[in-house]
C-alpha positions as CSV (number, residue, x, y, z in Angstrom):
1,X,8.4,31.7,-46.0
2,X,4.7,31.8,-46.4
3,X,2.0,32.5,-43.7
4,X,0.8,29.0,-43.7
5,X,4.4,27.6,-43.2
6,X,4.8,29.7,-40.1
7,X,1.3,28.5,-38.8
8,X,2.1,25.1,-39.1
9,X,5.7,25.8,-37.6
10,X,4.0,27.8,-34.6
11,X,1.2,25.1,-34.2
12,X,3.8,21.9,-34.4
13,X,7.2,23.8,-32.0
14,X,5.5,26.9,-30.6
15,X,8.1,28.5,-32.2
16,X,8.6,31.0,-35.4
17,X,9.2,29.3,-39.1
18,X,13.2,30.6,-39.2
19,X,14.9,31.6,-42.7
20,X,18.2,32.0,-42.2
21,X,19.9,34.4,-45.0
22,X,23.6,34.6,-45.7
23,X,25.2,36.3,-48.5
24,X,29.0,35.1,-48.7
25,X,31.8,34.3,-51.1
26,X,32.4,31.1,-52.6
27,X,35.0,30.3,-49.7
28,X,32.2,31.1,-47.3
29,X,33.3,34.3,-46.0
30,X,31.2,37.7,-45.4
31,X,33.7,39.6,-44.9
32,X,37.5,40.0,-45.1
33,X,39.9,39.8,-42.0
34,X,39.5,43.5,-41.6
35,X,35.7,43.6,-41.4
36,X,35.2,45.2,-45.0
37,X,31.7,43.6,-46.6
38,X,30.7,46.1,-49.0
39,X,29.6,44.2,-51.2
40,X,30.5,40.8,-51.4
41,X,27.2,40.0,-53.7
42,X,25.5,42.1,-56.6
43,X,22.9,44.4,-56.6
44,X,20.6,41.7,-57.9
45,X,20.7,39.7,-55.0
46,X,20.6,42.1,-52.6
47,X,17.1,43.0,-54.3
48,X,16.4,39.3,-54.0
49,X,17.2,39.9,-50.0
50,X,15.0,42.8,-49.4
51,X,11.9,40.4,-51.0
52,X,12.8,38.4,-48.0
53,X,12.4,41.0,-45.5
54,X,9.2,41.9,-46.6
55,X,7.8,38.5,-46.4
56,X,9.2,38.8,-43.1
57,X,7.3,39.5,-40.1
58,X,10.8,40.2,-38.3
59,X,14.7,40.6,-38.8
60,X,17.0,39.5,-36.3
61,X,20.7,40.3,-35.8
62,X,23.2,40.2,-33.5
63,X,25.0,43.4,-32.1
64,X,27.9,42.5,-34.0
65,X,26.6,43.2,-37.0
66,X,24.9,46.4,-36.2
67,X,28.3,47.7,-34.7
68,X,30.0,46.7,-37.8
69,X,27.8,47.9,-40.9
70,X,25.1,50.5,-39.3
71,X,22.5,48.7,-41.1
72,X,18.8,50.1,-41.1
73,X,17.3,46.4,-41.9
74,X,14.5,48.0,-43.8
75,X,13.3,47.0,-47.1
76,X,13.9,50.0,-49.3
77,X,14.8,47.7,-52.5
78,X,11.0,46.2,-53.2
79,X,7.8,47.1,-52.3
80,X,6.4,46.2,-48.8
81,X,6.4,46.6,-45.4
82,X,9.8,46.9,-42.9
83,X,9.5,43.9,-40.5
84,X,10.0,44.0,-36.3
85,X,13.8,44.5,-35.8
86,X,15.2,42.4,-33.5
87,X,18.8,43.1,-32.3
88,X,21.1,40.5,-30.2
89,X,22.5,43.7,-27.6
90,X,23.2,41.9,-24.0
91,X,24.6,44.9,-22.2
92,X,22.6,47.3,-24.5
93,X,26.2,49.0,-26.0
94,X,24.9,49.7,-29.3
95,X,24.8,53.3,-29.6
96,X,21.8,55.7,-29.9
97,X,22.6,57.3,-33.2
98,X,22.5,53.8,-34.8
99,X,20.5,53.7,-37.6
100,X,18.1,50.8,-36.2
101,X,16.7,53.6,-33.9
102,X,14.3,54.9,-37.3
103,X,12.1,53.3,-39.0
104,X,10.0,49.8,-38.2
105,X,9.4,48.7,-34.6
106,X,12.6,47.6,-32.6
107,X,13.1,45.3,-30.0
108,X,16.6,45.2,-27.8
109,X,17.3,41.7,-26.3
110,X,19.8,42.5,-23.1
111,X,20.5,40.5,-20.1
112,X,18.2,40.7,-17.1
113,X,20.2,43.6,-14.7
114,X,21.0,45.6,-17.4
115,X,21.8,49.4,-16.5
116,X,18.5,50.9,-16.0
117,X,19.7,54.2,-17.3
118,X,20.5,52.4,-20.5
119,X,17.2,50.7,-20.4
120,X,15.5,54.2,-20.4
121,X,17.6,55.9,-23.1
122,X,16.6,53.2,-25.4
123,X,13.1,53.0,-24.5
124,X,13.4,56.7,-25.0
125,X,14.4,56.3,-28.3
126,X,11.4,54.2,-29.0
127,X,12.7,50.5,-28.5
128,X,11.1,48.0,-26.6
129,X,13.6,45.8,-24.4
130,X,13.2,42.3,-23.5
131,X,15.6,41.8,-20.4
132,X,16.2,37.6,-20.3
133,X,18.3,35.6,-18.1
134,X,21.7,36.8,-17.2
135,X,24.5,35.6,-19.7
136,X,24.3,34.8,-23.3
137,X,21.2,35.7,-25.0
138,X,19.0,32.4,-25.3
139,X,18.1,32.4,-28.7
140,X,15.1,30.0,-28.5
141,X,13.8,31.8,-25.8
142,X,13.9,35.3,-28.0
143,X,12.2,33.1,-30.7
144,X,9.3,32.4,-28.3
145,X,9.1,35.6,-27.2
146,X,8.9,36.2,-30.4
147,X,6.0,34.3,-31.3
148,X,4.0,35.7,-28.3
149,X,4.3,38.8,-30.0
150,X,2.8,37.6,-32.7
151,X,6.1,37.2,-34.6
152,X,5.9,33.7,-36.7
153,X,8.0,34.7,-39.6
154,X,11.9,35.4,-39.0
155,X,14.6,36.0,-41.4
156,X,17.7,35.8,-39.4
157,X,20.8,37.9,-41.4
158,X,23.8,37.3,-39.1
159,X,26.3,37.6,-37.9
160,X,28.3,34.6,-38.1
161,X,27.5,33.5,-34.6
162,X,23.9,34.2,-34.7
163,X,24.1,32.1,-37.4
164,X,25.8,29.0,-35.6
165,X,23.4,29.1,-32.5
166,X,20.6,28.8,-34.6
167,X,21.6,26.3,-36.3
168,X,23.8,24.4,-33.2
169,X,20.1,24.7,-31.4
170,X,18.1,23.5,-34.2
171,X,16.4,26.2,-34.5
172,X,16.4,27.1,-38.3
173,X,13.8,26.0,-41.0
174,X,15.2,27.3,-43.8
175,X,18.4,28.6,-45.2
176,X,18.8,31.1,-48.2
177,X,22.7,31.5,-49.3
178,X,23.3,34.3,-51.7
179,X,27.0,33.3,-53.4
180,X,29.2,35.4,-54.9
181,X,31.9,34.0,-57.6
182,X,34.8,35.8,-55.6
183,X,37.8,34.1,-53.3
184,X,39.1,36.1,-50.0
185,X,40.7,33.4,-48.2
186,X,41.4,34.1,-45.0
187,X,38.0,36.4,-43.8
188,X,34.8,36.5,-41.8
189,X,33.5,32.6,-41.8
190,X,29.6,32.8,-42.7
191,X,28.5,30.6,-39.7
192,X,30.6,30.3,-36.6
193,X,32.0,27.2,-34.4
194,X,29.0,24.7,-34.8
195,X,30.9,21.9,-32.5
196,X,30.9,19.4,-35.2
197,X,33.5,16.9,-35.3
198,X,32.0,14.2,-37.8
199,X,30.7,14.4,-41.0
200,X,28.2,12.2,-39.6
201,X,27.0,14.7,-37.4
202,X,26.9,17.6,-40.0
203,X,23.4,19.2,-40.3
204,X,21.7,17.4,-43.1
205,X,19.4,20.1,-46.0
206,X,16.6,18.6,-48.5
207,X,14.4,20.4,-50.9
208,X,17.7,21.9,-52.0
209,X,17.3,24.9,-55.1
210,X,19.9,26.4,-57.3
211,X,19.2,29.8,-59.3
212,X,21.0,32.2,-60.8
213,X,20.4,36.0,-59.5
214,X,22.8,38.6,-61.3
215,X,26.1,37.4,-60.9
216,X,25.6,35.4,-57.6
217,X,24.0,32.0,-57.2
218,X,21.1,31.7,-54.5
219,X,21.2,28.3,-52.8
220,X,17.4,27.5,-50.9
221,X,17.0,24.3,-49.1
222,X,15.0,23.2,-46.0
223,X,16.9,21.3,-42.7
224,X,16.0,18.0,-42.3
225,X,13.3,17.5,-40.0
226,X,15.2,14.9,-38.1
227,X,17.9,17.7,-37.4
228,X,15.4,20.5,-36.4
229,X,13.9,21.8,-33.8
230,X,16.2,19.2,-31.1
């Protein structure tokens, strides 16, 4: 995710050059049925994750993922700065003694009309909130929002439908999947409902990298061009 990618990303799509990191089990899971995550991959790759968020210029989750783990989405692991946090929170419900509320700059997506008195507590709290049209939270329009704000490097971390839109909307450049050598079955899918129906119509990766980090493998590749950005 290098400064130059992300220029040629903004200056080709007006948008942000998108990494999208997962960390699952080798069934695909991040978590099991009852929500429990800690930790599916080793401490090795979670160092390895932490590099990403520093070369990020912003995080983004949904408000799923906040609810469930409490995350600060700082880089504490590596040296280097803790990008813009961008949370997914459309009726702003995540509370105030969240952990998001320290640290780097953080910026609530809700829906336009959201409670005003809400609105204030957060911005009390120091967050900046982007109201955008009513109903689900557009996620290419909070990527060129994004951009505007001088944003051009995101590393998206979940959760599982985060994941799906982005890719659903074409909207990913990159994907980084840290795999653990562990089975849970039945559990948390990585990436939600994508619509697909045909292997013909599966979202087709190039460039594609296989390492070894601790325990885990890390898969890198890039989305085919014909596939992004639709």
């Amino acid at each position: 995710m290098s400064g130059r990618e992300a220029e040629i990303a903004y200056r080709l799509t007006g948008l942000p050059f998108v990494t999208l990191k997962l960390a699952q089990t080798l069934d695909g899971n991040i978590a099991t049925c009852k929500g429990d995550s800690k930790w599916i991959t080793s401490k090795e790759s979670r160092v390895h994750g932490h590099q990403l968020r520093a070369e990020a210029d912003a995080i983004l989750v949904g408000r799923g993922t906040v609810m469930a783990d409490d995350p600060e989405l700082s880089v504490r692991y590596v040296k280097g700065c803790s990008p813009t946090k961008i949370v997914l929170d459309t009726r702003l419900t995540i509370p105030l003694t969240a952990k998001i509320f320290g640290g780097a700059a953080l910026i609530l997506v809700a829906s336009e009309g959201a409670c005003k008195e809400r609105v204030q507590a957060r911005e009390n709290r120091g967050a900046e909130v982007w109201q955008l049209p009513a109903g689900q939270v557009n996620l290419k329009m909070v990527l060129q929002r994004a951009v505007r704000a001088g944003l051009r490097r995101v590393l998206i971390e979940g959760g599982s439908r985060v994941a799906a839109s982005a890719l659903r909307l074409g909207l990913v450049d990159q994907l980084a999947v840290f795999v653990a050598p562990k089975i849970l079955g039945a559990g948390l899918r990585s990436i939600g409902h994508l619509g697909i129906d045909s292997i013909g119509d599966a979202i087709a990766l190039e460039e594609v990298k296989v390492e070894s980090i601790g325990d885990d493998f890390l898969f890198t590749a890039r989305v085919k061009s014909s596939c992004s950005r639709v």
